[in-house]
C-alpha positions in Angstrom: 0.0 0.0 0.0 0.9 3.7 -0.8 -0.2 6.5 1.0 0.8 10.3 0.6 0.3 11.7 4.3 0.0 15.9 4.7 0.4 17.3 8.2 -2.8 19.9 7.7 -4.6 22.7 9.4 -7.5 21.4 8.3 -9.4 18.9 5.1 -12.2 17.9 3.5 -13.7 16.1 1.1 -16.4 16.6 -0.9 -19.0 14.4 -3.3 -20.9 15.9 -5.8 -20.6 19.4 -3.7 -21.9 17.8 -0.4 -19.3 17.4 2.4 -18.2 13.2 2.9 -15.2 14.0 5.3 -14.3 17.1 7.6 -11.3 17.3 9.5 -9.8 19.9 12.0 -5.8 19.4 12.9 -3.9 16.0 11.7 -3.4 14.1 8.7 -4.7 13.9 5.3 -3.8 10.4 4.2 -3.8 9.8 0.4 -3.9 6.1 0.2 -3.6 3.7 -2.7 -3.8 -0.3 -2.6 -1.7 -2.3 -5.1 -2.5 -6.4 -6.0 -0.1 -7.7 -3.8 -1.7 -5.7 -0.9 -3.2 -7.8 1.9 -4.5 -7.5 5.6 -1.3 -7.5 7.1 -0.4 -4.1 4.7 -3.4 -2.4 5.4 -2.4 -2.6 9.5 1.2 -1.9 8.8 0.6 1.1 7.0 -2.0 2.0 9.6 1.0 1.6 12.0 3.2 4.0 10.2 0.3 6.9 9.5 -0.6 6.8 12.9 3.1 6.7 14.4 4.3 9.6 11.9 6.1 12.3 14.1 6.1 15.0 12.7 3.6 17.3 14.8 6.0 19.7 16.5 6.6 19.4 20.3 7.1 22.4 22.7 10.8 22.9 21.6 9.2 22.9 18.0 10.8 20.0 16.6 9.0 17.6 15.0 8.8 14.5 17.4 4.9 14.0 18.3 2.5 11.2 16.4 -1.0 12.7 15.5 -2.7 11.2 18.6 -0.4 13.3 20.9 -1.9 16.3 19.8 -5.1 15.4 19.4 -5.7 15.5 16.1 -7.8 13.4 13.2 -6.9 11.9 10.3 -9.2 12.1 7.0 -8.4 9.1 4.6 -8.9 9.3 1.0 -8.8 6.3 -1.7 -6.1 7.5 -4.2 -5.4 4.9 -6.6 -3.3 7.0 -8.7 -0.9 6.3 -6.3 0.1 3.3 -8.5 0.5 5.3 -12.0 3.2 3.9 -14.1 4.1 6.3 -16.6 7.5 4.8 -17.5 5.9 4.2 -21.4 4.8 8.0 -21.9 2.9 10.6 -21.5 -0.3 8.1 -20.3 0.1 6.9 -17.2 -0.9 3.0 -16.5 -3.0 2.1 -13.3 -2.3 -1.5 -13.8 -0.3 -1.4 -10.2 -3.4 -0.5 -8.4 -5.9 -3.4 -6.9 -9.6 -3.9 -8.7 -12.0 -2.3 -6.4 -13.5 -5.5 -4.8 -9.9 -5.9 -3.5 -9.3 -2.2 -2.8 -12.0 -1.1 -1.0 -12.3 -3.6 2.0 -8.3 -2.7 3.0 -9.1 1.2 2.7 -11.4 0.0 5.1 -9.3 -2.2 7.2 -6.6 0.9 7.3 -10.1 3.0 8.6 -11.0 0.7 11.6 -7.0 0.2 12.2 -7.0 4.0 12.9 -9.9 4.2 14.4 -9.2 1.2 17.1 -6.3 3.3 17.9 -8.8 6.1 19.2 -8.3 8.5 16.5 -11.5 10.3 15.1 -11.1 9.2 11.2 -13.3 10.9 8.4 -13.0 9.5 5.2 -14.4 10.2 1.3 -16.2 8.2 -0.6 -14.6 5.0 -2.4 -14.9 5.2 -6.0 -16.8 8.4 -6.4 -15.1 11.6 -7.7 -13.9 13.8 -5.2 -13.1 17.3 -4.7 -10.5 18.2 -1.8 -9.9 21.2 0.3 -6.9 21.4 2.7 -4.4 23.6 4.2 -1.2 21.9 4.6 0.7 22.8 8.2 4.4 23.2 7.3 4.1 22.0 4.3 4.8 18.9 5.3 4.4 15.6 2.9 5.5 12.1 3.6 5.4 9.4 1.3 4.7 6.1 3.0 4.8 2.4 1.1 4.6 -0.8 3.2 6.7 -2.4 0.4 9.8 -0.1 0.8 11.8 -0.6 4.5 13.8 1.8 5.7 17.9 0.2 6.5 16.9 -0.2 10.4 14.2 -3.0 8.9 16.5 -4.5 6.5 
């Protein structure tokens, strides 16, 4: 799984100009599922969204995980996450998961959050949606629970 995390102010997501997700302080997680995604991915990168420190701490470095500041996260499916556009100017979604195998590990990434007693908003699966956000920092991290980082290795 993929997921491009935003440290933000505040997001939403909108359907067909009606609000689906609202979020105050926290995270805007951008997640995409791949095929050789599973159960086990969906909780790991649960894991790493909801560990990510980089909420600043009262010295104003960044060293506190979303919950430690009481913040939410909003999860949106992105499966453009998994664009290949190594042959041209089109990119291929081939890399991303058919929906029937997508949709229940955006979920299980949802209640993995959640469990951890974060408030989680999310958008709507498959529809087209519009985003607002204002991103704190700016700060972006890209997460994939296929890469590890040389401590893991």
């Amino acid at each position: 799984m993929r997921a491009v995390v935003q440290r933000v102010g505040r997001a939403s997501v909108s359907v067909a100009g009606q609000v689906a997700g609202r979020i105050g302080p926290g995270l805007l997680a951008l997640v995409g599922v791949g095929h050789g995604d599973d159960r086990r991915s969906a909780e790991r990168l649960a894991d790493l969204i909801a560990g990510l420190r980089i909420f600043p701490d009262a010295d104003g470095k960044m060293n506190l995980a979303v919950a430690e500041v009481g913040g939410e996260v909003l999860v949106v499916s992105q499966f453009t996450l998994f664009a290949d556009a190594s042959r041209g100017r089109r990119p291929s979604f081939a890399g991303a998961a058919p929906p029937g195998l997508a949709e229940p590990l955006l979920g299980q990434v949802v209640a993995s959050l959640s469990g951890r007693g974060l408030g989680v908003s999310t958008g709507r699966f498959g529809a087209r949606m519009e985003l607002e956000l204002v991103n704190d920092g700016p700060v972006t991290i890209v997460l994939d629970t296929e890469r590890r980082s040389p401590a893991e290795q």
